[in-house]
N, C-alpha and C positions, 0 to 999 in steps of 0.2 A: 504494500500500500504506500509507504513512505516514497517509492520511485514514482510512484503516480503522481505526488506532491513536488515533487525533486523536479519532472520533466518542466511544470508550470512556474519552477524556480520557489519556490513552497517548502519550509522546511516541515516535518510534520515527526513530533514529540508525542507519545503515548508512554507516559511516565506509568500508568496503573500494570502496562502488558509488557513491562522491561522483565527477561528473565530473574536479572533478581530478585525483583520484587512479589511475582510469582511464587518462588521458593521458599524466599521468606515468609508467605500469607501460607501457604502446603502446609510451611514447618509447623505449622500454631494446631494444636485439635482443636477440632470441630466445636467442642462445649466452652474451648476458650476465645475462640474470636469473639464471641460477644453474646447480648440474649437478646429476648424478644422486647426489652423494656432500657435498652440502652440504644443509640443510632449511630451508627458504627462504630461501635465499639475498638476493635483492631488497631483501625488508624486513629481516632483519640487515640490510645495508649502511644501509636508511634510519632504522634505530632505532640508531645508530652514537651516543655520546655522550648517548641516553635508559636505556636498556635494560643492565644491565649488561653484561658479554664474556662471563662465564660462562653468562648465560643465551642469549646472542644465539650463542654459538659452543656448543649443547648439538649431541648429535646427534642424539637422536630423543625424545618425551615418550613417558613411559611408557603402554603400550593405557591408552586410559579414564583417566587421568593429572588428567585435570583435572575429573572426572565423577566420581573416589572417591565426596565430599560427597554427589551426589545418588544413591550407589547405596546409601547407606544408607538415605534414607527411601523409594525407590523401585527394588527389587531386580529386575535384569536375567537373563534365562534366554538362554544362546545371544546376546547381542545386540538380544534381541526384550523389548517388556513384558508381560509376564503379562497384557495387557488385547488380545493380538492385535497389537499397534503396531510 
């Protein structure tokens, strides 16, 4: 995928699908990466000392929370875009 990017001169980063990272999420059991009553748990623990507590200990991002910005220049119906998408 990255040479698809590359051809359009596009550098293209996938920090979550880097082998290491993988490995290190394998490494962890299943009962320890997190529960039903924490939101992602895993990565809080590994942004421990990056990340503020307040934001690493939130409990849920608000729907579309982070997507405001773009609902302004590109207005959402149902979930869906006005172009069928």
């Amino acid at each position: 995928m990255a040479s698809l990017f590359a051809e359009e001169g596009l550098h293209l980063d996938l920090p979550c699908l880097d082998d290491r990272v993988v490995e290190a999420v394998l490494s962890v059991r299943v009962h320890e990466r997190g529960t039903p009553w924490r939101n992602k748990a895993l990565l809080s623990e590994a942004m421990r000392g990056t990340l503020l507590a307040s934001v690493r200990h939130r409990a849920e991002l608000h729907p579309r929370g982070h997507y405001r910005p773009l609902l302004r220049i590109a207005p959402m119906t149902n979930g869906h875009s006005d172009t069928g998408g």
